[in-house]
PDB file of N, CA, C, O and CB in Angstrom:
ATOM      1  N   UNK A   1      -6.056   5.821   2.574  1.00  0.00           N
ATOM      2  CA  UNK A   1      -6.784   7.058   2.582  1.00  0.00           C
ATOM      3  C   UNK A   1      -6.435   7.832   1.312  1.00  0.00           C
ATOM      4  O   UNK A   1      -5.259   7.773   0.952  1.00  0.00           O
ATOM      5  CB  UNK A   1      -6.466   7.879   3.852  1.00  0.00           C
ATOM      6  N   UNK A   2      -7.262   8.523   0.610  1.00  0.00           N
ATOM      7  CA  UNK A   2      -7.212   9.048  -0.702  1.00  0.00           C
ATOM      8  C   UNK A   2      -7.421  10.520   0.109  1.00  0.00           C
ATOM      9  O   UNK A   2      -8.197  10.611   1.061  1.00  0.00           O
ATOM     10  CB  UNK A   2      -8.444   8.413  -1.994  1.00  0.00           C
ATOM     11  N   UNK A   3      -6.686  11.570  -0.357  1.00  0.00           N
ATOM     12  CA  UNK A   3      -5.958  12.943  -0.188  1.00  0.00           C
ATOM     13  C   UNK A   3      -6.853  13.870  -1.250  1.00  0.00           C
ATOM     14  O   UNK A   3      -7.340  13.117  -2.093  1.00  0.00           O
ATOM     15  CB  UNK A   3      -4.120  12.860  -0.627  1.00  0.00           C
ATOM     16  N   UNK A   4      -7.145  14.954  -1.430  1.00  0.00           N
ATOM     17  CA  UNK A   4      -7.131  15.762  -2.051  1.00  0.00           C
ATOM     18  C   UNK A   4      -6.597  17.308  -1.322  1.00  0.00           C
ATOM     19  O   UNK A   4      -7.157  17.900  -0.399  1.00  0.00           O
ATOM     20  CB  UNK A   4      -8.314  15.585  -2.561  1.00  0.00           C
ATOM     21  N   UNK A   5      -5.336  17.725  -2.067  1.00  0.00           N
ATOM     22  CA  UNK A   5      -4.533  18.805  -1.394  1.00  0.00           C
ATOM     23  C   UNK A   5      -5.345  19.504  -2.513  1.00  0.00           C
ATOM     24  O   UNK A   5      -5.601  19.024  -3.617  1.00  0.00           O
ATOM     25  CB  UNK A   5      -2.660  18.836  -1.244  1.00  0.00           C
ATOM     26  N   UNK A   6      -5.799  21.039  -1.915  1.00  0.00           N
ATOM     27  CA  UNK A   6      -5.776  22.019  -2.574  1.00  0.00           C
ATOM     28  C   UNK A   6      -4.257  22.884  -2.357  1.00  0.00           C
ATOM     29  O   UNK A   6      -3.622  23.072  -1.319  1.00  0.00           O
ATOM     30  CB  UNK A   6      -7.042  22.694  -2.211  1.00  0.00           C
ATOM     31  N   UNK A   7      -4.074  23.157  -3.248  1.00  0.00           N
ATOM     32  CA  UNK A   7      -3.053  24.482  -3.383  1.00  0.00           C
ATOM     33  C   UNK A   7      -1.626  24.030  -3.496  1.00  0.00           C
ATOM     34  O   UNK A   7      -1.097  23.244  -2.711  1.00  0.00           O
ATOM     35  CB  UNK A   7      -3.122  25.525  -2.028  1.00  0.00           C
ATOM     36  N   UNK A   8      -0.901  24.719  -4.779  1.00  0.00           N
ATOM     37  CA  UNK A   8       0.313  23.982  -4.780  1.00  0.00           C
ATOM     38  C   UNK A   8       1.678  25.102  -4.285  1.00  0.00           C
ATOM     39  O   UNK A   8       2.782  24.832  -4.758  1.00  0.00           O
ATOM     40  CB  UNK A   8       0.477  23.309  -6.427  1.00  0.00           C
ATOM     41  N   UNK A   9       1.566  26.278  -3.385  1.00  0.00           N
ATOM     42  CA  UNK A   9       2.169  27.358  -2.983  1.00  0.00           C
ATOM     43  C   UNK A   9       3.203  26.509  -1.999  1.00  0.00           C
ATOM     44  O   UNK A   9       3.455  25.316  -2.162  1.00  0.00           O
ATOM     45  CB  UNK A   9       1.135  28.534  -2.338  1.00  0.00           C
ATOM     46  N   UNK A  10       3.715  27.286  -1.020  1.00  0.00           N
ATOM     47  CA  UNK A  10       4.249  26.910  -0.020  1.00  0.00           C
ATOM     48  C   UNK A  10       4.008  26.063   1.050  1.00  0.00           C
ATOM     49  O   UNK A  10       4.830  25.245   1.464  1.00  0.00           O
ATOM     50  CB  UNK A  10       4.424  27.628   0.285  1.00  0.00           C
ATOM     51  N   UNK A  11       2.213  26.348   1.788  1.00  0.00           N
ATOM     52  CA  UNK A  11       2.052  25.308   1.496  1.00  0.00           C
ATOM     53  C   UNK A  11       2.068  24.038   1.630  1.00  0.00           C
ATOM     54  O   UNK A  11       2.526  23.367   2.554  1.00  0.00           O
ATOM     55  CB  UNK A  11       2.249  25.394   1.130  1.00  0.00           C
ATOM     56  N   UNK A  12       1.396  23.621   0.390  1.00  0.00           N
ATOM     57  CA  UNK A  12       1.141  22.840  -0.405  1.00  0.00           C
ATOM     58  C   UNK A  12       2.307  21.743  -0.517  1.00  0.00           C
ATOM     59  O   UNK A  12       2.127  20.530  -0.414  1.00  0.00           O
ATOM     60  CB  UNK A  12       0.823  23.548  -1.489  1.00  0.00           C
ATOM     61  N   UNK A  13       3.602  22.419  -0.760  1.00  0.00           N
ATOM     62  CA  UNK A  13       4.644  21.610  -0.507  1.00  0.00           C
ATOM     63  C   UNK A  13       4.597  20.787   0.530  1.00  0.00           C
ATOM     64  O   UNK A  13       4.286  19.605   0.385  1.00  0.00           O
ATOM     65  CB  UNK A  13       5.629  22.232  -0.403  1.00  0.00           C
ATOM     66  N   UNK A  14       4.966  21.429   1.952  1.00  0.00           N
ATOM     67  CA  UNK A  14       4.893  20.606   2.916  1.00  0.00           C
ATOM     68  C   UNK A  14       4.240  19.826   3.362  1.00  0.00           C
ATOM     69  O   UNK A  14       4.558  18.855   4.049  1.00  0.00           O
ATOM     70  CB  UNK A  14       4.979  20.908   3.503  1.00  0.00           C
ATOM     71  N   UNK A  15       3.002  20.252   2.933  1.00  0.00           N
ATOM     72  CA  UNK A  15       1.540  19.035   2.935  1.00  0.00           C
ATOM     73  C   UNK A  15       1.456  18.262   2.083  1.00  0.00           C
ATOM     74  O   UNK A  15       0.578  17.423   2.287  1.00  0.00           O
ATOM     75  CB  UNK A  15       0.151  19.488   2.797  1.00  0.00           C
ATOM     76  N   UNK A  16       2.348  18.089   0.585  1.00  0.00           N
ATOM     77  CA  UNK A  16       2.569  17.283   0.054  1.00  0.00           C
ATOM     78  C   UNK A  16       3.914  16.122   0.483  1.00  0.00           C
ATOM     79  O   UNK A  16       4.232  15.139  -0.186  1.00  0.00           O
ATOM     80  CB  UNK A  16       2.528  17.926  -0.962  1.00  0.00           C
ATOM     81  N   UNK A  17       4.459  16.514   1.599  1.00  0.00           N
ATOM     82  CA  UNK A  17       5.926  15.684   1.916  1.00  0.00           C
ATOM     83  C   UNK A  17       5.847  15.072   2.693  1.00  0.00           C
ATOM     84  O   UNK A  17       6.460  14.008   2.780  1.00  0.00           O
ATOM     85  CB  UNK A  17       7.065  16.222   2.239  1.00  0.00           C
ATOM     86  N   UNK A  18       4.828  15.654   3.796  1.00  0.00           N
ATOM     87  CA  UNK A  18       4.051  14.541   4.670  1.00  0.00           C
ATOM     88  C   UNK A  18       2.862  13.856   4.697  1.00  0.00           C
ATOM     89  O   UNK A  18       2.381  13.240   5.648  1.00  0.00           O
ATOM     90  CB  UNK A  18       3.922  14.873   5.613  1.00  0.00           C
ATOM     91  N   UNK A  19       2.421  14.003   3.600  1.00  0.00           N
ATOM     92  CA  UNK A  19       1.383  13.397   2.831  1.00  0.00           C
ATOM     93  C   UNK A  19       1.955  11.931   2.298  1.00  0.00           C
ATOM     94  O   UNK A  19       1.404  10.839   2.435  1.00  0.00           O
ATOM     95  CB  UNK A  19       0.953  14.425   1.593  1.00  0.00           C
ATOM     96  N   UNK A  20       3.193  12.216   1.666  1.00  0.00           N
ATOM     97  CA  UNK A  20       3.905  11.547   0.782  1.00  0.00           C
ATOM     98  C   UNK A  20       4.689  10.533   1.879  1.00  0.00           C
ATOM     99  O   UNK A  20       5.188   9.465   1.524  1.00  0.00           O
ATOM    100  CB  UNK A  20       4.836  12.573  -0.199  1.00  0.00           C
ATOM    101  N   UNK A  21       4.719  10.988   3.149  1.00  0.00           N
ATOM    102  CA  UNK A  21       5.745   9.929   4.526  1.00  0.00           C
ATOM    103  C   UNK A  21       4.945   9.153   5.043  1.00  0.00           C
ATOM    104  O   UNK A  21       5.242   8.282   5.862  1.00  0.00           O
ATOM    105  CB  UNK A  21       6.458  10.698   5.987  1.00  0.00           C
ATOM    106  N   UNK A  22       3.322   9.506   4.410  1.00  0.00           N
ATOM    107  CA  UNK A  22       2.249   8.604   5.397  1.00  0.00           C
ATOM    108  C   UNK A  22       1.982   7.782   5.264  1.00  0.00           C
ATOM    109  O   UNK A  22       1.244   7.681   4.283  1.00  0.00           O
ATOM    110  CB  UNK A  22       1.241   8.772   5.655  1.00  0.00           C
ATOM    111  N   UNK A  23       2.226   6.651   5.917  1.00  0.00           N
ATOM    112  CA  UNK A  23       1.858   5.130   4.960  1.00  0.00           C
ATOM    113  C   UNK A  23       0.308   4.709   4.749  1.00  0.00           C
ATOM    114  O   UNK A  23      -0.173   3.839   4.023  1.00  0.00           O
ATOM    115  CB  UNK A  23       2.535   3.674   5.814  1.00  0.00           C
ATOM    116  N   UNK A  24      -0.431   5.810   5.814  1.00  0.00           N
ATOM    117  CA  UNK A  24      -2.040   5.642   5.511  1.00  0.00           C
ATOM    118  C   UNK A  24      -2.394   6.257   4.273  1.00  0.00           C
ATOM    119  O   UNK A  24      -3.504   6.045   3.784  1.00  0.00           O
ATOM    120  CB  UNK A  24      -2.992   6.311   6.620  1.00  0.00           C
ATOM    121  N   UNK A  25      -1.769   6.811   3.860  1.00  0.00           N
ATOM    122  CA  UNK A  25      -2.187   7.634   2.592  1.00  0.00           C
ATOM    123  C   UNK A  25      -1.988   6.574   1.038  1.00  0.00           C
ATOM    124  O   UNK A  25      -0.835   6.190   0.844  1.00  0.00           O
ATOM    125  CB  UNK A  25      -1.004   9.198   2.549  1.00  0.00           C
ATOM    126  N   UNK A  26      -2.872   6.210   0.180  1.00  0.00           N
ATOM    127  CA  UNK A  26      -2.887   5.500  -0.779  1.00  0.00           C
ATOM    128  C   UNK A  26      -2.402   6.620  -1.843  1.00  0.00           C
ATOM    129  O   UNK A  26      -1.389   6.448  -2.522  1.00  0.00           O
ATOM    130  CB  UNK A  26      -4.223   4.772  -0.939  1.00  0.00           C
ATOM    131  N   UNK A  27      -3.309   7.930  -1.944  1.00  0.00           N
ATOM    132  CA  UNK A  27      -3.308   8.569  -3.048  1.00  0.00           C
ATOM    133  C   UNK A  27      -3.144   9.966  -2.728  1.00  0.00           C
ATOM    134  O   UNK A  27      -3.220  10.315  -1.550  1.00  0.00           O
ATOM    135  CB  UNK A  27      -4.415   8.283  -3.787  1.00  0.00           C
ATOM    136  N   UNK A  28      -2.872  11.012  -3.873  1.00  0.00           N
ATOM    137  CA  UNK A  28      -3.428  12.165  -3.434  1.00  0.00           C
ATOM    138  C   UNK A  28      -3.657  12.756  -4.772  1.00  0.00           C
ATOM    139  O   UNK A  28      -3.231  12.110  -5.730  1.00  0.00           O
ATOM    140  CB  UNK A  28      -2.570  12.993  -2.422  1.00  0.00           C
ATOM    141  N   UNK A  29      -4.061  13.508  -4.921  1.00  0.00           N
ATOM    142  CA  UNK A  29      -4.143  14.258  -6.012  1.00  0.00           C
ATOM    143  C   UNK A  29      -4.107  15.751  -5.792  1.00  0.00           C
ATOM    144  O   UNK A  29      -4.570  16.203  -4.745  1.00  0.00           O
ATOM    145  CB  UNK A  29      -5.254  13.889  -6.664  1.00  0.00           C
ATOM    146  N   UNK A  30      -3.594  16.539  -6.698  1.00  0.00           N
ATOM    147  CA  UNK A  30      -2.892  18.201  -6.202  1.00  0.00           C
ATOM    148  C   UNK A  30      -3.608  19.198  -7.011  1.00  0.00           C
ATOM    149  O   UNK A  30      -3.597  19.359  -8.231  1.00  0.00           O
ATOM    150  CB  UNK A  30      -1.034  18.482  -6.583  1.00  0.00           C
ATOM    151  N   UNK A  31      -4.113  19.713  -6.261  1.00  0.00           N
ATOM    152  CA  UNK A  31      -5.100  20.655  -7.242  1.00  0.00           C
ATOM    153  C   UNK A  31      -5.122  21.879  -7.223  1.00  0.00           C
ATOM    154  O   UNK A  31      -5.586  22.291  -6.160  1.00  0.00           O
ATOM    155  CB  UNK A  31      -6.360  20.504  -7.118  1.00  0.00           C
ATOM    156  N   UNK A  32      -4.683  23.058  -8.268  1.00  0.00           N
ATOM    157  CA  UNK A  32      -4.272  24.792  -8.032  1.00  0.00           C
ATOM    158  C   UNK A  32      -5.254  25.134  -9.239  1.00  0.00           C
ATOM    159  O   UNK A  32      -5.921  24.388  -9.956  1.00  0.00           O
ATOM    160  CB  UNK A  32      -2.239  25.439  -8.319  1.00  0.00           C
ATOM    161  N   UNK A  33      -5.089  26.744  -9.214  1.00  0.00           N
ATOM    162  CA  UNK A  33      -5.499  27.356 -10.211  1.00  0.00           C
ATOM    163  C   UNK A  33      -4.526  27.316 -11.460  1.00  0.00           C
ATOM    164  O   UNK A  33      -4.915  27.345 -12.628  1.00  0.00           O
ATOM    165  CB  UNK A  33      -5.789  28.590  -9.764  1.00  0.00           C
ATOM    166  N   UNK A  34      -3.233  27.245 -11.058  1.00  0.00           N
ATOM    167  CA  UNK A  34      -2.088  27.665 -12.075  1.00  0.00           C
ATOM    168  C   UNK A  34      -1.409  26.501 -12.413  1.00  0.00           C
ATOM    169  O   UNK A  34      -0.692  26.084 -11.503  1.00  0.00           O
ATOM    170  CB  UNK A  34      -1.032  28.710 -11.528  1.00  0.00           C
ATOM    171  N   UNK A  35      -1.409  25.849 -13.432  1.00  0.00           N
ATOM    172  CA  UNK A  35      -0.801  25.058 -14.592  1.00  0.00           C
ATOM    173  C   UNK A  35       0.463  24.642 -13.797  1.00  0.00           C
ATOM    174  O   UNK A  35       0.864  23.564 -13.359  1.00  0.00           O
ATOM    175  CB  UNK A  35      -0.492  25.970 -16.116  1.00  0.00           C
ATOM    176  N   UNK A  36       0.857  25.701 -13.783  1.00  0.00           N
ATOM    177  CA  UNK A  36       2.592  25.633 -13.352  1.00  0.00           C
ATOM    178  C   UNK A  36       3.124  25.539 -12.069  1.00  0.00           C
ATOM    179  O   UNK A  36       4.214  24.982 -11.939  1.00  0.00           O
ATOM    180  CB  UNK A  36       3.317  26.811 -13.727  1.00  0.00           C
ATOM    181  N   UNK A  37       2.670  25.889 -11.310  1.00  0.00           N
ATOM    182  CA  UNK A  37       2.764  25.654  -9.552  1.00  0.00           C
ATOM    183  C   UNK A  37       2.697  24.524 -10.008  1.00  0.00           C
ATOM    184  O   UNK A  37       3.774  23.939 -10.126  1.00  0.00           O
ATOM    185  CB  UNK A  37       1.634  26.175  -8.236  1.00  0.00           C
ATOM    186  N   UNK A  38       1.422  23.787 -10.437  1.00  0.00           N
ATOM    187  CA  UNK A  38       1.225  22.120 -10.318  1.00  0.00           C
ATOM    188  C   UNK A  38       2.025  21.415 -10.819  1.00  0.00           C
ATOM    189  O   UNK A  38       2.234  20.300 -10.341  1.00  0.00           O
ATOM    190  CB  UNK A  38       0.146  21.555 -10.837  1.00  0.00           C
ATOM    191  N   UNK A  39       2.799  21.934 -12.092  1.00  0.00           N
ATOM    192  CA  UNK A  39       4.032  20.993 -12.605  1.00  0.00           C
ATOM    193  C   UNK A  39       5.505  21.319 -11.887  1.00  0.00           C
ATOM    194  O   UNK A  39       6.475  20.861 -12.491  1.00  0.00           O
ATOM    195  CB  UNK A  39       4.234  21.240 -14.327  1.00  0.00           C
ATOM    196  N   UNK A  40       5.730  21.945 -10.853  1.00  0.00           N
ATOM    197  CA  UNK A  40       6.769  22.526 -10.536  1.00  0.00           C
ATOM    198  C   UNK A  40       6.439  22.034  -9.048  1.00  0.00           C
ATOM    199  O   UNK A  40       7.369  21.540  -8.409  1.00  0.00           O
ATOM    200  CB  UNK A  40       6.943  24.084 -10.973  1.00  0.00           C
ATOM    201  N   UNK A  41       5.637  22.099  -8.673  1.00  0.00           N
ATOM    202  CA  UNK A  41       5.135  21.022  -7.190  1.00  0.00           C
ATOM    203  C   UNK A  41       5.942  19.356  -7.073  1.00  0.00           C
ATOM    204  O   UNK A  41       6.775  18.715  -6.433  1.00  0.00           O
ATOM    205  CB  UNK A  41       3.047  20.579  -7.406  1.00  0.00           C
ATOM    206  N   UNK A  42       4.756  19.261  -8.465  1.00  0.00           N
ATOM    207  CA  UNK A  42       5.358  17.639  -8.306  1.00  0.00           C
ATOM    208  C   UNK A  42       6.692  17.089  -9.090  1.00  0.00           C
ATOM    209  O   UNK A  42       7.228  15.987  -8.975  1.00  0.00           O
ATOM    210  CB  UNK A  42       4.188  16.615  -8.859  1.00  0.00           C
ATOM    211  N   UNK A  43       7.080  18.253  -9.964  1.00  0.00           N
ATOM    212  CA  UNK A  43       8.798  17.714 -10.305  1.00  0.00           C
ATOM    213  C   UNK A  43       9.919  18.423  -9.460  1.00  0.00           C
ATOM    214  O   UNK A  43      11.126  18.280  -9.657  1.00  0.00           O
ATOM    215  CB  UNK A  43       9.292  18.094 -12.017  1.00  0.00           C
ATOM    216  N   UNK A  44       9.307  19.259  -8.427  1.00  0.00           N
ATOM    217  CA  UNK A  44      10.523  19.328  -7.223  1.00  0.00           C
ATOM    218  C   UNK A  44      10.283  17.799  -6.313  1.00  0.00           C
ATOM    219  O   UNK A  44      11.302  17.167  -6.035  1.00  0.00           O
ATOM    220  CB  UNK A  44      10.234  21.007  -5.957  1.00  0.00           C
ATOM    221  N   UNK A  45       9.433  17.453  -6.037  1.00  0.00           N
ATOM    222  CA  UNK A  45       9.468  16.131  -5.514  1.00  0.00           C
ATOM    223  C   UNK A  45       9.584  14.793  -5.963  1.00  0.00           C
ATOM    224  O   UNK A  45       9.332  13.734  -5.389  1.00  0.00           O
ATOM    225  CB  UNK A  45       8.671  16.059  -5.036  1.00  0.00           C
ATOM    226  N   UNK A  46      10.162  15.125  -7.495  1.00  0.00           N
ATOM    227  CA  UNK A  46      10.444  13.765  -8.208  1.00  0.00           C
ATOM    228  C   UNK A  46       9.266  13.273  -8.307  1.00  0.00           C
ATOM    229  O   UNK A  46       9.450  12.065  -8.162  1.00  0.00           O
ATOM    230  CB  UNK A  46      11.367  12.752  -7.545  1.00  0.00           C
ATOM    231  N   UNK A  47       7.899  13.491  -8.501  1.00  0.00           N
ATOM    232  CA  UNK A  47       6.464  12.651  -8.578  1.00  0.00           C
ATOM    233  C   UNK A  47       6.174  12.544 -10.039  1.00  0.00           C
ATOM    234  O   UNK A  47       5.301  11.748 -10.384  1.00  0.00           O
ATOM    235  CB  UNK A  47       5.095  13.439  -7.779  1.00  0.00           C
ATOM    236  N   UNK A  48       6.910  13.372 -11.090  1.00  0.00           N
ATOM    237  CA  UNK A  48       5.882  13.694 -12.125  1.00  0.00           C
ATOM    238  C   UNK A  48       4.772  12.969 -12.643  1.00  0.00           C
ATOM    239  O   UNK A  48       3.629  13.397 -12.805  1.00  0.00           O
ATOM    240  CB  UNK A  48       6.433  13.910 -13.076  1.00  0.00           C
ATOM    241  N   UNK A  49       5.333  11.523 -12.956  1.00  0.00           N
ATOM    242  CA  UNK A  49       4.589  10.487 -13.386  1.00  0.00           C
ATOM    243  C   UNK A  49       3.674   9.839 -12.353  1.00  0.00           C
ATOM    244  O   UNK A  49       2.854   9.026 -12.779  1.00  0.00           O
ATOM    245  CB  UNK A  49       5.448   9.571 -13.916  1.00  0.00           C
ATOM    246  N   UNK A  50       3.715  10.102 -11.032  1.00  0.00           N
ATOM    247  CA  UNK A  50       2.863   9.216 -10.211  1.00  0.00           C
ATOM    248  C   UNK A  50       1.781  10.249  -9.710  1.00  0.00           C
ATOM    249  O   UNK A  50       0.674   9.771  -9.459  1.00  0.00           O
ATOM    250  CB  UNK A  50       3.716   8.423  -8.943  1.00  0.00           C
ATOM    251  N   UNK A  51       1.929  11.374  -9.563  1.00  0.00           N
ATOM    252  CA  UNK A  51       1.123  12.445  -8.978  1.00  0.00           C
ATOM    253  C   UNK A  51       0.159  12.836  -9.987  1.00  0.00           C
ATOM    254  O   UNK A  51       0.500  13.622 -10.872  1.00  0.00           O
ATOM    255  CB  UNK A  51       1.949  13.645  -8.517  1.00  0.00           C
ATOM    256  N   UNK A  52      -1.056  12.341  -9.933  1.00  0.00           N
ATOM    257  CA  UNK A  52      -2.291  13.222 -10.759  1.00  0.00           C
ATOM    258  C   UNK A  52      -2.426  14.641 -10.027  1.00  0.00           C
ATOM    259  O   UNK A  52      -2.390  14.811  -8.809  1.00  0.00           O
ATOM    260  CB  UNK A  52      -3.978  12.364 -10.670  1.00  0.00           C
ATOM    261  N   UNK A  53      -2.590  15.643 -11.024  1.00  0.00           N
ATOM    262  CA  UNK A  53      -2.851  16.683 -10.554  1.00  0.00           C
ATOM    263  C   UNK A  53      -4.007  17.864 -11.628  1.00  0.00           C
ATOM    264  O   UNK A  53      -4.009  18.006 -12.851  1.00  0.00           O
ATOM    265  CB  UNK A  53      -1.398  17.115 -10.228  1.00  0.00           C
ATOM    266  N   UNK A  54      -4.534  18.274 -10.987  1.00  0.00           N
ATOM    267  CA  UNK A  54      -5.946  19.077 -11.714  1.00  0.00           C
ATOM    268  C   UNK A  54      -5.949  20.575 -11.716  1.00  0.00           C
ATOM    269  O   UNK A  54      -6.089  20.989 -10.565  1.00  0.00           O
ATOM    270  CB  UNK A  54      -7.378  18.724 -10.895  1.00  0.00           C
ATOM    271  N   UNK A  55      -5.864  21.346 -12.429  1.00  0.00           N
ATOM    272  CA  UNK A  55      -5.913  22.632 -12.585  1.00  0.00           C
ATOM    273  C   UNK A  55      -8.104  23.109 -12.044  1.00  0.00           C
ATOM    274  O   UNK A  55      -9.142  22.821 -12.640  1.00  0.00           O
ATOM    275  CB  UNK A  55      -5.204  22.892 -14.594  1.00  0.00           C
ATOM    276  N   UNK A  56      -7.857  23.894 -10.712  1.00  0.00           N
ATOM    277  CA  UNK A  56      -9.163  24.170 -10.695  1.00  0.00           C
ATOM    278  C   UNK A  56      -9.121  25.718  -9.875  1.00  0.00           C
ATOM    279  O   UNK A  56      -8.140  26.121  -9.251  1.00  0.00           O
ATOM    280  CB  UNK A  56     -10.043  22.866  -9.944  1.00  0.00           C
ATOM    281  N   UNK A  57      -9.995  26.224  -9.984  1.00  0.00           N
ATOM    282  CA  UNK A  57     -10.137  27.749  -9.345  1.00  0.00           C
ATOM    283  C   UNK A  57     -11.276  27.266  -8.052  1.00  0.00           C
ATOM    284  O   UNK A  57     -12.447  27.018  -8.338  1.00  0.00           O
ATOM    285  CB  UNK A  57     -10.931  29.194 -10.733  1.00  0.00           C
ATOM    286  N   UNK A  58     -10.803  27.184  -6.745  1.00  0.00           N
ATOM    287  CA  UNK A  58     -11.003  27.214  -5.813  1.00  0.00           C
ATOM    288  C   UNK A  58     -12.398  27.834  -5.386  1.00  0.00           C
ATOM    289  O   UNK A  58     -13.327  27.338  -4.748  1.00  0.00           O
ATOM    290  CB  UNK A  58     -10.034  27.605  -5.467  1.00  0.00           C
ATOM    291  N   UNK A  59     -12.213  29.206  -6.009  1.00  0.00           N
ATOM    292  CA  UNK A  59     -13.517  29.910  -5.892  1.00  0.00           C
ATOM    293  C   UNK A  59     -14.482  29.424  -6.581  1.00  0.00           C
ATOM    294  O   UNK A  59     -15.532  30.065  -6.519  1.00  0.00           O
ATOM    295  CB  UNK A  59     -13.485  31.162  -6.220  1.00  0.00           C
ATOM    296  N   UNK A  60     -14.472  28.228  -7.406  1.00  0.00           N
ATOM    297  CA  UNK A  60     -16.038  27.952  -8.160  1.00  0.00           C
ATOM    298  C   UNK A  60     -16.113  26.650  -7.341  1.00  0.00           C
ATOM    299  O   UNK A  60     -15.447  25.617  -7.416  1.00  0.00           O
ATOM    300  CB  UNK A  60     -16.184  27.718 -10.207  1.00  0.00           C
ATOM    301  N   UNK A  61     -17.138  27.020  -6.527  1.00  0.00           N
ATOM    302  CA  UNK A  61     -17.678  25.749  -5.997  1.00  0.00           C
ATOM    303  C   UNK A  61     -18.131  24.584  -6.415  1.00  0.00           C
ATOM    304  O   UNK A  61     -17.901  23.506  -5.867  1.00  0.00           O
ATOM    305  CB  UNK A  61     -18.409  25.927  -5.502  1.00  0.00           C
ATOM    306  N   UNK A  62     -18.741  24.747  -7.325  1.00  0.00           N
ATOM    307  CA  UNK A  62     -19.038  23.257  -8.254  1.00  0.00           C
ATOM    308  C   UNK A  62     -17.737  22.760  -8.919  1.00  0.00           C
ATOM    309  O   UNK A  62     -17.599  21.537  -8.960  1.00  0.00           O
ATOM    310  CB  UNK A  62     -20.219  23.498  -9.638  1.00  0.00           C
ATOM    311  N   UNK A  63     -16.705  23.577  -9.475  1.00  0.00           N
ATOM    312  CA  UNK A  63     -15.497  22.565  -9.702  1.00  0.00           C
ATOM    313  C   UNK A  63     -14.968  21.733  -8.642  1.00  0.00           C
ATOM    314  O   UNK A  63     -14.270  20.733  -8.813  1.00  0.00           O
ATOM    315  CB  UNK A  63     -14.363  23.255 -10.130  1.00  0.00           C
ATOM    316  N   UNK A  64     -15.453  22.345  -7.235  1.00  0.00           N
ATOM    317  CA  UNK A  64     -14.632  21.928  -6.241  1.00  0.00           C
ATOM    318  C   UNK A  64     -15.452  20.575  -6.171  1.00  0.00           C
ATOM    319  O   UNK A  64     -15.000  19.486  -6.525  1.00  0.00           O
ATOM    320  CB  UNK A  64     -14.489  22.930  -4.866  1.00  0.00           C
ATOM    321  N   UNK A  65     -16.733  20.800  -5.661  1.00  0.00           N
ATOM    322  CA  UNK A  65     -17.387  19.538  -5.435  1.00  0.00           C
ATOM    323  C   UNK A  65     -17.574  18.320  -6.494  1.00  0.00           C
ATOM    324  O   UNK A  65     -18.198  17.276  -6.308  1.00  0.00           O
ATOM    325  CB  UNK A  65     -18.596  19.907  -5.061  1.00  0.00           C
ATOM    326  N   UNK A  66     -16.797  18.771  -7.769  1.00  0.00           N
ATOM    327  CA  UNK A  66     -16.664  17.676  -8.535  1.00  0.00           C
ATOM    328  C   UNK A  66     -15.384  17.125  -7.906  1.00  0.00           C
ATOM    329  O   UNK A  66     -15.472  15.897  -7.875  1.00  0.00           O
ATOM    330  CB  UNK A  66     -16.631  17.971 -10.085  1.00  0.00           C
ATOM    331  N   UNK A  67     -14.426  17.485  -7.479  1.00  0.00           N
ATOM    332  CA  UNK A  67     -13.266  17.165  -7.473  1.00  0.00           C
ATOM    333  C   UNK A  67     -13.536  16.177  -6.038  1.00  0.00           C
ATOM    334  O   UNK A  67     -13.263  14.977  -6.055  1.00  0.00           O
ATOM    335  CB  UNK A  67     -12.199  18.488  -7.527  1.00  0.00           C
ATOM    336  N   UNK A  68     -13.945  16.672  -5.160  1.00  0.00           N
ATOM    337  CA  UNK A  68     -14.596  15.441  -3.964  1.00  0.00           C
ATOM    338  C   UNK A  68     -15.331  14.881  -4.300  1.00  0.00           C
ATOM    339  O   UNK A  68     -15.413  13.944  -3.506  1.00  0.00           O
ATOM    340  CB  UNK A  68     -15.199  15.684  -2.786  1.00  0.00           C
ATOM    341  N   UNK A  69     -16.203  14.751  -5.206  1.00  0.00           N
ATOM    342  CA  UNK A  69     -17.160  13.511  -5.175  1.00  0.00           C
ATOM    343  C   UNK A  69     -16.840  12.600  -6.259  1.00  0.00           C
ATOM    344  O   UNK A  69     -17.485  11.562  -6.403  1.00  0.00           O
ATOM    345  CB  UNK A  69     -18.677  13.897  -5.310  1.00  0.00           C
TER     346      UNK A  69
END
């Protein structure tokens, strides 16, 4: 199963840790408004290199629906 988490806050964390315990889960990718949540997400969990992650503003709907389709 391929993941797309919005939001890299609080969170985001925890939905990234059991995301990360699921063996159904192939992928995920982590997606915020802020640069830095997203790099500070995935190098508290040791991911840097394996975790794609996308800077997007939530509120524009067409970024979003690029990001699902």
């Amino acid at each position: 199963m391929n993941v797309l988490l919005l939001g890299a806050g609080m969170q985001g964390r925890g939905a990234l840790h059991a995301l990360m315990a699921t063996d159904a889960v192939t992928s995920v990718v982590v997606a915020d408004r802020d640069p830095a949540a997203l790099k500070a997400l995935v190098a508290a969990n040791g991911l840097d290199a394996k975790l794609p992650r996308v800077t997007v503003d939530a509120n524009d709907p067409e970024a979003l629906y690029a990001l699902v389709a």
